[in-house]
GULOZA-415698 format. One record per residue (C-alpha): residue number from 1; residue in one letter; z, x, y. Coordinates in nm, 4 decimals. Example, Ala and Ser with C-alpha at 12.3 -4.5 7.8 and 13.67 -1.06 7.14 Angstrom:
residues 2
<site num="1" residu="A" c3="0.7800" c1="1.2300" c2="-0.4500"/>
<site num="2" residu="S" c3="0.7140" c1="1.3670" c2="-0.1060"/>
end
This chain:
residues 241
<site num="1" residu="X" c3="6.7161" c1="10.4780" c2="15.8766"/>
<site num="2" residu="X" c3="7.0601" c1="10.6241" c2="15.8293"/>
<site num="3" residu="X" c3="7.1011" c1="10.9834" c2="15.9744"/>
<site num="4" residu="X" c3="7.1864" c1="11.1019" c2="15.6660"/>
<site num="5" residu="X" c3="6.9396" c1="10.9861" c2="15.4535"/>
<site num="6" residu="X" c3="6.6510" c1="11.0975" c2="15.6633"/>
<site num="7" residu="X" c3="6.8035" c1="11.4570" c2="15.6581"/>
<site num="8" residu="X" c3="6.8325" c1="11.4019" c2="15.2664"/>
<site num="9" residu="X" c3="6.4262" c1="11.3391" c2="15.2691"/>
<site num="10" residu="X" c3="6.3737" c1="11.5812" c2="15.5414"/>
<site num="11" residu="X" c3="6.5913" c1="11.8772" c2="15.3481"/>
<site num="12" residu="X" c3="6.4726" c1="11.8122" c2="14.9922"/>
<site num="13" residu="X" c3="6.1401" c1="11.7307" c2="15.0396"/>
<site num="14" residu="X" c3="5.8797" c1="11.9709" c2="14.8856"/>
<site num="15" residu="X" c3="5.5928" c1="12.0825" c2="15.1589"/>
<site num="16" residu="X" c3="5.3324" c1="11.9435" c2="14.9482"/>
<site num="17" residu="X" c3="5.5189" c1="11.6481" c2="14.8470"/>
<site num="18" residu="X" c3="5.2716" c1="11.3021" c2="14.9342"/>
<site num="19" residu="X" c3="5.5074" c1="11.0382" c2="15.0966"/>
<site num="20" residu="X" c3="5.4035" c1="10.7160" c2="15.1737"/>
<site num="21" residu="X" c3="5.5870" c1="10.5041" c2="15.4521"/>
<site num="22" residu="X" c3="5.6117" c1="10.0979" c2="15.3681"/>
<site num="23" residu="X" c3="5.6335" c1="9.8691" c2="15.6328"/>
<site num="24" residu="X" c3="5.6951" c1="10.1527" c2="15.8846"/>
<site num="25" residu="X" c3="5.4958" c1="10.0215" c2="16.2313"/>
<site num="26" residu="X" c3="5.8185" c1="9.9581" c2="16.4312"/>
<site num="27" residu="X" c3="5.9369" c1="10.2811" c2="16.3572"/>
<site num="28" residu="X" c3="5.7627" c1="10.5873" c2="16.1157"/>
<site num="29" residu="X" c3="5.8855" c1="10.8070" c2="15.9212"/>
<site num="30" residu="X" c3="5.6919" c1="11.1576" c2="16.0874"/>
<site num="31" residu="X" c3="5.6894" c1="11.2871" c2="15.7500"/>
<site num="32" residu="X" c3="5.5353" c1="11.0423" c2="15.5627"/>
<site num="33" residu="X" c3="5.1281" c1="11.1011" c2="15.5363"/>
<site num="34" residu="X" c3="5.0279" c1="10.7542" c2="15.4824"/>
<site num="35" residu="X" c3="5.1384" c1="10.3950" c2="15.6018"/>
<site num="36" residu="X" c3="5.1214" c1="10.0903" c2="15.5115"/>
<site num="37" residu="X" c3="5.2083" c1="9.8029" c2="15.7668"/>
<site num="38" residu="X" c3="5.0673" c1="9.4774" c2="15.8954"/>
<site num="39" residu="X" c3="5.0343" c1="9.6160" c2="16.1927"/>
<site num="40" residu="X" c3="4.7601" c1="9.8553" c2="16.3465"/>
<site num="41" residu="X" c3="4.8207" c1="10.2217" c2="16.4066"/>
<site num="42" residu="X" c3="4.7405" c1="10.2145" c2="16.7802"/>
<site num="43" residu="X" c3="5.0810" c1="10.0207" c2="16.8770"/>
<site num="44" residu="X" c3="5.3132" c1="10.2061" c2="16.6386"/>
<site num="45" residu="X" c3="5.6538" c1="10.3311" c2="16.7541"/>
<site num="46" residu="X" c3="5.8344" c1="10.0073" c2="16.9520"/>
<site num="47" residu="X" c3="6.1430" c1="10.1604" c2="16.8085"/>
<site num="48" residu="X" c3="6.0336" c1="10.5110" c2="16.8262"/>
<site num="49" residu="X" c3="6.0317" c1="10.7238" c2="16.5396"/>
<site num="50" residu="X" c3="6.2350" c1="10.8585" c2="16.1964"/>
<site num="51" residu="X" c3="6.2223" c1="11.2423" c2="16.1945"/>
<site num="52" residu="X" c3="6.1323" c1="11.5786" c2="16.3633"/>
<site num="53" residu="X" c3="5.8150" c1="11.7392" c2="16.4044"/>
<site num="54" residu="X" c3="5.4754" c1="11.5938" c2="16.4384"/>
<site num="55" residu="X" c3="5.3419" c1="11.2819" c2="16.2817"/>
<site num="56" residu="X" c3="5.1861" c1="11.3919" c2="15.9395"/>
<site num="57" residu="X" c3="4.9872" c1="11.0592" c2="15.8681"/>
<site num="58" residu="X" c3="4.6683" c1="10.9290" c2="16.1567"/>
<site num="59" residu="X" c3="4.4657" c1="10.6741" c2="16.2332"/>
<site num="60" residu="X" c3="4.2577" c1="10.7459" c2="15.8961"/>
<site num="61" residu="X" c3="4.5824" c1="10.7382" c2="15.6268"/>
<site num="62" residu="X" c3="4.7666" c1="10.4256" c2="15.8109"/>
<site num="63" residu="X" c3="4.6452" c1="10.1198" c2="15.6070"/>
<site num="64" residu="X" c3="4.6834" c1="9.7973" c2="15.7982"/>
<site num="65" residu="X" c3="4.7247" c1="9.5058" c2="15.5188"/>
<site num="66" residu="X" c3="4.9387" c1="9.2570" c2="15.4442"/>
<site num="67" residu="X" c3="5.2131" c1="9.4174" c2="15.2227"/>
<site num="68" residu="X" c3="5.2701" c1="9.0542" c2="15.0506"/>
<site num="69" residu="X" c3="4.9333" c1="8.9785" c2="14.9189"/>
<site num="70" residu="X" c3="4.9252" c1="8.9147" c2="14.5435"/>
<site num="71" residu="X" c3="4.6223" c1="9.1755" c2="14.5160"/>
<site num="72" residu="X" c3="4.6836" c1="9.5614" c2="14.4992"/>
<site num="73" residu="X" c3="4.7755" c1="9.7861" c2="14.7640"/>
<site num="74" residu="X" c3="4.4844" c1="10.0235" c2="14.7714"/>
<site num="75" residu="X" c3="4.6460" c1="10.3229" c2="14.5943"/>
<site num="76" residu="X" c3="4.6696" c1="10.4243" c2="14.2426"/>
<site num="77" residu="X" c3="4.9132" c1="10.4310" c2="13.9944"/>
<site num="78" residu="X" c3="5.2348" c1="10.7498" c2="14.0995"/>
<site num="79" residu="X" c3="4.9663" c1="10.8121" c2="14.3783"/>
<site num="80" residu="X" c3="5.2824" c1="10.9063" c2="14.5907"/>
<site num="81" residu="X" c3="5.5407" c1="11.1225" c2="14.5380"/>
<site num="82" residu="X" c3="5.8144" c1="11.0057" c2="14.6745"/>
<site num="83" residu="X" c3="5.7809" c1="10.6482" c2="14.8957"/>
<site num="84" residu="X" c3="6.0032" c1="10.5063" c2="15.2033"/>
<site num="85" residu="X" c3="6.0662" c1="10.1779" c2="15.2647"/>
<site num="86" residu="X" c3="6.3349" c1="10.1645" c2="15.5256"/>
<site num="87" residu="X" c3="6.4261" c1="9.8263" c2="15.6745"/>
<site num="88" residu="X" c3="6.1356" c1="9.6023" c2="15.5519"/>
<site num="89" residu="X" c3="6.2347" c1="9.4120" c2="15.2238"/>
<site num="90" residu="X" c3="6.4400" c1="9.1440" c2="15.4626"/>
<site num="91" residu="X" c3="6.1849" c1="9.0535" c2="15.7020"/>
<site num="92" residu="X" c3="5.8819" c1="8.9920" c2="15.4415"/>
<site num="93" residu="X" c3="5.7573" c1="8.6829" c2="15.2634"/>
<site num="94" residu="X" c3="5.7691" c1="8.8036" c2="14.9259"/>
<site num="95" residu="X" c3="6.0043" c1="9.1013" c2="14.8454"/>
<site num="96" residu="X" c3="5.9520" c1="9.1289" c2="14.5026"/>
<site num="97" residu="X" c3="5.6312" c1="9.1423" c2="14.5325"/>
<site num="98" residu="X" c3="5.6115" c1="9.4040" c2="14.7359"/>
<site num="99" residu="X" c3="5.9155" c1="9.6269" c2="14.5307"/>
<site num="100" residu="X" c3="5.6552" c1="9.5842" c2="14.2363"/>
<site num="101" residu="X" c3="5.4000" c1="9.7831" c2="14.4148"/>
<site num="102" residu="X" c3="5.6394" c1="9.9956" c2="14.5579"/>
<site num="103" residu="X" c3="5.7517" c1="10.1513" c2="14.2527"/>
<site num="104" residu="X" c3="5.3727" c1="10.1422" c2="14.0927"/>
<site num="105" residu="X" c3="5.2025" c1="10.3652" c2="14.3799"/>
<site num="106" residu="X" c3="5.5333" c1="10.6547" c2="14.3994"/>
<site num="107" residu="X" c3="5.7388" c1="10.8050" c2="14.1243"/>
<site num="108" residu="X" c3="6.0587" c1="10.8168" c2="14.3482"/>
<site num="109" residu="X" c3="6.1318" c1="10.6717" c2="14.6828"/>
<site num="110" residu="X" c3="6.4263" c1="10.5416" c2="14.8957"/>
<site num="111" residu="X" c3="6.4738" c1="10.1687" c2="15.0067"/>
<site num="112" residu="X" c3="6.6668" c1="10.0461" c2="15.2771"/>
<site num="113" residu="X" c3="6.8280" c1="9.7075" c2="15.3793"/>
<site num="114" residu="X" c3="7.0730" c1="9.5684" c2="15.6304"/>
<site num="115" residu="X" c3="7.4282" c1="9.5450" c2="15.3914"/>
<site num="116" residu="X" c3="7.5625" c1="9.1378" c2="15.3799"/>
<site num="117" residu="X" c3="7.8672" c1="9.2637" c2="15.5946"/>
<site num="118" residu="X" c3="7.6150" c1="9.3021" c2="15.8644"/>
<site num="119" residu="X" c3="7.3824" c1="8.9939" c2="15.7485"/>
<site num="120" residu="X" c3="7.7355" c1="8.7595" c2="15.7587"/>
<site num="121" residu="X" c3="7.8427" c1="8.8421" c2="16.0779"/>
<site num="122" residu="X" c3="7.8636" c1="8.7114" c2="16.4186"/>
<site num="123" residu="X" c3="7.6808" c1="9.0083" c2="16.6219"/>
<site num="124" residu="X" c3="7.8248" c1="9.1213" c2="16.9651"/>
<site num="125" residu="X" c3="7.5256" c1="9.1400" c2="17.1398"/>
<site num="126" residu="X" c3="7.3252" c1="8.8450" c2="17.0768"/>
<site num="127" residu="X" c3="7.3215" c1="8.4898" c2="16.9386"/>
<site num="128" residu="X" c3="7.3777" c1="8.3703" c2="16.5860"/>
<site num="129" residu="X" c3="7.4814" c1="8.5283" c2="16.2726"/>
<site num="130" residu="X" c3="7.3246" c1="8.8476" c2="16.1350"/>
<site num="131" residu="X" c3="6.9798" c1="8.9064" c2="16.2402"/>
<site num="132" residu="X" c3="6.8156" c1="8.5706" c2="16.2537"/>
<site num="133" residu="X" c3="6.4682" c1="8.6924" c2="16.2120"/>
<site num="134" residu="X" c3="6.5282" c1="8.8108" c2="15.8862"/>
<site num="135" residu="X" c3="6.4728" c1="8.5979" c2="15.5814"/>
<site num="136" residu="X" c3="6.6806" c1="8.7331" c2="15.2761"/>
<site num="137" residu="X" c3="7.0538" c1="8.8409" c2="15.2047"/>
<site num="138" residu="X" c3="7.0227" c1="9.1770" c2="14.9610"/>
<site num="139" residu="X" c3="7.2024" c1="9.2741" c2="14.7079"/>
<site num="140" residu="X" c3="7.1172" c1="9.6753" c2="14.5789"/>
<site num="141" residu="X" c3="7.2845" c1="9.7412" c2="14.2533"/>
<site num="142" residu="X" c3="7.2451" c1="10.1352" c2="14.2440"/>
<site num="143" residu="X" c3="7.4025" c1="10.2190" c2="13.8914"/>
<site num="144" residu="X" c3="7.1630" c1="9.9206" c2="13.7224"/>
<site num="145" residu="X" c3="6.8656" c1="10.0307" c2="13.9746"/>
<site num="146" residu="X" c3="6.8127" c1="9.6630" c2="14.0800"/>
<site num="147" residu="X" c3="6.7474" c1="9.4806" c2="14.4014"/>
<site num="148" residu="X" c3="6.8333" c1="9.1472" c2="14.4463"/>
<site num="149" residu="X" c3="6.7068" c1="8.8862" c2="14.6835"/>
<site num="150" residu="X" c3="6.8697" c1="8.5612" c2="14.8361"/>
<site num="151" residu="X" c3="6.6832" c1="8.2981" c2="15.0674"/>
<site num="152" residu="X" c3="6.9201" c1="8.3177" c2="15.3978"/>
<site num="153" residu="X" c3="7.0074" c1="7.9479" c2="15.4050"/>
<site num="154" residu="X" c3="7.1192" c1="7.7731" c2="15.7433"/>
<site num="155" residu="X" c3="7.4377" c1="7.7635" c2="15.5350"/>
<site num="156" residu="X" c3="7.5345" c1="8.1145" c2="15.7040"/>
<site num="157" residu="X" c3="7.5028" c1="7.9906" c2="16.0318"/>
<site num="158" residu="X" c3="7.6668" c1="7.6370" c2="16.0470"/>
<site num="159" residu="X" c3="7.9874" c1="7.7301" c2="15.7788"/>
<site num="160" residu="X" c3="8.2226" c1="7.9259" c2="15.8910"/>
<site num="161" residu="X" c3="8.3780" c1="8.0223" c2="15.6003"/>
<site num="162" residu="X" c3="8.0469" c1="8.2050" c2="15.5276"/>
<site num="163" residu="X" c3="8.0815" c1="8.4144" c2="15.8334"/>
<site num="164" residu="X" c3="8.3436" c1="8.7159" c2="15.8628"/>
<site num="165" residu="X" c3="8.5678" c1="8.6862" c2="16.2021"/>
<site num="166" residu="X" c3="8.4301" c1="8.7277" c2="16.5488"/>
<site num="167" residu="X" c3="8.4550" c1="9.1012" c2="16.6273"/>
<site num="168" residu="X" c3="8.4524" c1="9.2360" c2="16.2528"/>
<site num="169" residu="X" c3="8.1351" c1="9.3580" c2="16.2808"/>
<site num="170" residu="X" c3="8.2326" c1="9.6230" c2="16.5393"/>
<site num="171" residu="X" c3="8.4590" c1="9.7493" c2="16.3065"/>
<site num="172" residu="X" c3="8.1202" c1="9.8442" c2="16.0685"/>
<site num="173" residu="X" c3="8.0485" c1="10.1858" c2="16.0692"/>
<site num="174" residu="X" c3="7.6521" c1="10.2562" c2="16.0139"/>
<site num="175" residu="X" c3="7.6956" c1="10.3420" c2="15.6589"/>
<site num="176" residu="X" c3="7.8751" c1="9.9819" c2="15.6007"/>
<site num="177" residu="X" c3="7.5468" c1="9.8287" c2="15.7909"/>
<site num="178" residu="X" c3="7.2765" c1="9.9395" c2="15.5248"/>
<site num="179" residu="X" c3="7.2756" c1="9.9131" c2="15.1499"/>
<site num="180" residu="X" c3="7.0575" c1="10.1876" c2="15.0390"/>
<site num="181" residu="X" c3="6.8919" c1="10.2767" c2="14.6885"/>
<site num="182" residu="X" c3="6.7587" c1="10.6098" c2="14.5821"/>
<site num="183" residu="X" c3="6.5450" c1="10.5472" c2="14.2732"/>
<site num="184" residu="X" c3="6.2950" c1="10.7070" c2="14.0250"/>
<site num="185" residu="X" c3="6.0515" c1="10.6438" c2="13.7546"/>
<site num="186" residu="X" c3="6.0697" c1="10.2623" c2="13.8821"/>
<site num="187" residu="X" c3="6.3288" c1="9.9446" c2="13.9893"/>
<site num="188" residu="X" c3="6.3949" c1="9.6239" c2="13.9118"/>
<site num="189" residu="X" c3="6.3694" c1="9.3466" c2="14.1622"/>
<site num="190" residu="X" c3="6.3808" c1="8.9624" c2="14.2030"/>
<site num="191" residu="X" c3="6.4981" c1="8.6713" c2="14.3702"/>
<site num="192" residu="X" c3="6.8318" c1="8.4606" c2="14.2737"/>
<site num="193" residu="X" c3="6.7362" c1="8.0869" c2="14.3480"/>
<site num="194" residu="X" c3="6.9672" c1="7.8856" c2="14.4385"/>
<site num="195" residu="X" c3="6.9681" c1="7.5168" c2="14.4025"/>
<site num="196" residu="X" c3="7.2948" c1="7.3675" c2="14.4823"/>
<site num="197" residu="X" c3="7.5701" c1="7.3801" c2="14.7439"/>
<site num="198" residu="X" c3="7.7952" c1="7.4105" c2="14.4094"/>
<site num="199" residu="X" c3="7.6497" c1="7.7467" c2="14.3386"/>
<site num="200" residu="X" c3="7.5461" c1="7.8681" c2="14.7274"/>
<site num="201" residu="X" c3="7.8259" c1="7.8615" c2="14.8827"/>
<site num="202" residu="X" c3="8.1024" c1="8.0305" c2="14.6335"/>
<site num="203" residu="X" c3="7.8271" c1="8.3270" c2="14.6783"/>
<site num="204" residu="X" c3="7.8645" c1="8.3128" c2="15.0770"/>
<site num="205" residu="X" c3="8.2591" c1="8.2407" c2="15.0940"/>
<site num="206" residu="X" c3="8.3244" c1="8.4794" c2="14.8370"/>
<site num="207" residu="X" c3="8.1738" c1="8.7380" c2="14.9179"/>
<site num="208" residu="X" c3="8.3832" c1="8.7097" c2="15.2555"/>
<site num="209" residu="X" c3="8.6996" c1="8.6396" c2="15.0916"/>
<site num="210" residu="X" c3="8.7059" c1="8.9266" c2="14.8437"/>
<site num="211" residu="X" c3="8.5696" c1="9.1520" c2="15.1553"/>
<site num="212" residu="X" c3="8.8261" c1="9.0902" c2="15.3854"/>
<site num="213" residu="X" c3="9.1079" c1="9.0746" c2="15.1208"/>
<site num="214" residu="X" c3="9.0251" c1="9.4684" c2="15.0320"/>
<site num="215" residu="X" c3="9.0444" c1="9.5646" c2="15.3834"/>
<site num="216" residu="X" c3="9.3926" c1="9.3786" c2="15.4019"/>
<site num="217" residu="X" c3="9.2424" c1="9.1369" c2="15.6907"/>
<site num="218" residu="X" c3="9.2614" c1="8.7222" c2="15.6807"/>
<site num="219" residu="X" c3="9.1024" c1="8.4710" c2="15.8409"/>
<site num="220" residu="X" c3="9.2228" c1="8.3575" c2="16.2227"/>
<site num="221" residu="X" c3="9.3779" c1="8.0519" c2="16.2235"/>
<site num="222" residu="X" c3="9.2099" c1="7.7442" c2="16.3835"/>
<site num="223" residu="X" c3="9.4806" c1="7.6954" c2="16.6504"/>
<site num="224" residu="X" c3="9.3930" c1="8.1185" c2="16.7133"/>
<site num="225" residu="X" c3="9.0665" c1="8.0226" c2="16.7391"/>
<site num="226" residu="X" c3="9.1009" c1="7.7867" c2="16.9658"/>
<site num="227" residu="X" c3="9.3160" c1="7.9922" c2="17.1835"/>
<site num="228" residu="X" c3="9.0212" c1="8.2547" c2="17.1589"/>
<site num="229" residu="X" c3="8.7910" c1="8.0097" c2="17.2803"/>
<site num="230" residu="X" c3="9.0017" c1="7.9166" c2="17.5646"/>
<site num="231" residu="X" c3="9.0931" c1="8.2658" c2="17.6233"/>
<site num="232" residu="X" c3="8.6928" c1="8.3460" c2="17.6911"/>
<site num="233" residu="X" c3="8.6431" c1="8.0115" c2="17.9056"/>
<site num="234" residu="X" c3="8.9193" c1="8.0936" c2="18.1358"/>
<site num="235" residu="X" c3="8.7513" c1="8.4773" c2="18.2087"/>
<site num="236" residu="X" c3="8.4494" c1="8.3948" c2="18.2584"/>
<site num="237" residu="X" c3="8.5966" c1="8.1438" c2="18.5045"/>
<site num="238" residu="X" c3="8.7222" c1="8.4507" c2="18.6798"/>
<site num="239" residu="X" c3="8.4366" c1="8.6794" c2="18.7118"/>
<site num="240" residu="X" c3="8.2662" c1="8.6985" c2="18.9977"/>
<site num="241" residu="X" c3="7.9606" c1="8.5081" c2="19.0938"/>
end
């Protein structure tokens, strides 16, 4: 979660406010006093943890369910106060579904997702484009209160023009990583199928275009890239074995 949106929840938060934590196994929110995840409470934290102090959910307020299933999560209507659901939403069968119960348990809550600069970008540190684990490109419309979900085709991989340049995503800083909605009394969610390359790709290209035309940045040419390539062959020629 971004720094400053955990010391937003952490600062504003009333005492005896109940905050629920969605999805949160890899890494809980401390201040949340339940969970729900997949996953069971006893191998919680691989990432470590959101927050300060000690844990305020246990064993007996961590529900382990599957998030997706078209049945009710086990809480009432505005059970929660306020609800977290902090990098989730792209990893899960069913989104929507799960945004619908979201906002019917909690009157208020923050969401989380990784931002399509980050999802359309060749990463430094490891293979591919984006995370490849995850399943959906988001699209949070704060002003209209609306989240937006779109299937991460193969397209994103295999066309370059859907990808920004090697080494733009260094340039992100973490607020450009995450697109983040604060909402209350409810928000609107869904999934924008796409059928065609005729209406797919104009959403991938574009979005780069238009991106790196308001930063003032273009495209390297092939014969740059090329000379990129040739430029990385040669020095790892010259390293040491």
């Amino acid at each position: 979660m971004l720094a400053r949106s955990l010391a937003r929840i952490e600062s504003e938060m009333p005492e005896d406010a109940v905050v629920l934590d969605i999805g949160g196994w890899g890494r809980p929110l401390a201040r949340a006093d339940w969970v729900i995840d997949l996953m069971p409470y006893e191998t919680r934290g691989l990432y470590g943890r959101d927050g300060a102090g000690e844990e305020r959910f246990g064993a007996d307020t961590w529900v382990q369910r599957d998030v997706c299933l078209h049945e009710p999560w086990p809480f009432g209507d505005d059970q929660f106060d306020f609800a977290v659901c902090s990098h989730t939403l792209e990893d899960v069968r069913d989104p929507v579904r799960v945004c619908e119960e979201l906002s019917r348990v909690a009157r208020a809550g923050y969401v989380e997702v990784p931002a399509r600069l980050e999802e359309q970008s060749p990463m430094e540190r490891q293979p591919g484009v984006g995370w490849s684990h995850h399943r959906w490109l988001v699209d949070v419309d704060q002003a209209a209160r609306r989240i937006e979900f779109v299937f991460k085709h193969g397209t994103v991989y295999n066309h370059r023009q859907a990808q920004f340049p090697s080494g733009f995503h260094a340039t992100l800083t973490d607020e450009e990583r995450v697109c983040e909605l604060w909402w209350e009394g409810g928000f609107a969610a869904g999934e924008r199928v796409m059928i065609s390359a005729e209406e797919l790709d104009p959403y991938l290209t574009g979005f780069v275009d238009r991106e790196l035309r308001r930063r003032g940045l273009t495209r390297p040419s092939r014969a740059r890239r090329v000379a990129q390539r040739t430029q990385r062959a040669l020095a790892s020629l010259r390293q040491p074995s």
